[in-house]
C-alpha positions, 0 to 999 in steps of 0.5 A, a space after each residue: 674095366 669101368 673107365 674112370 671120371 676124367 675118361 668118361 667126361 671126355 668120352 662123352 663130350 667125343 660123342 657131342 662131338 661127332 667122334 673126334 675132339 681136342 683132349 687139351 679142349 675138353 678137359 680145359 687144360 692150357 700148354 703148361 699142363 700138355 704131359 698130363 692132357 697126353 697122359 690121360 690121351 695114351 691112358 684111353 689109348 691103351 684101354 682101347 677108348 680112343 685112338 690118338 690120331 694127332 698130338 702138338 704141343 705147340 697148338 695145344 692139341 691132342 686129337 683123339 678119335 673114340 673107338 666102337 669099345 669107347 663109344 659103348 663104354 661112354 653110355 655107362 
């Protein structure tokens, strides 16, 4: 499955990123929109393109790590 436009630019930013990132901070999403940003997080989650290591709303964080599947997916 071709990841979509969102899940490729955060896909490529976790690469920038050396493997592990804030999804709220890549996709410069503030706390009023946190479902969306955790949406999107469990949606890479399930395609096996991340792994979702830590989530605060609070903080405004969703801390996801890219997998193998993730990282070969980004060079598309």
């Amino acid at each position: 499955m071709t990841p979509s436009k969102t899940h490729l630019d955060v896909l490529k930013q976790l690469v920038k990123a050396g493997g592990t990132g804030n999804v709220m901070e890549f996709l410069k999403l503030d706390a009023s929109t946190f479902q969306q940003g955790f949406d999107i997080a469990n949606d890479m989650q399930n395609l096996d393109y991340v792994k979702l290591l830590y989530s605060n709303f609070n903080k405004n964080l969703i801390v996801v790590e890219i997998t193998l599947l993730g990282r070969t997916q980004s060079m598309l």
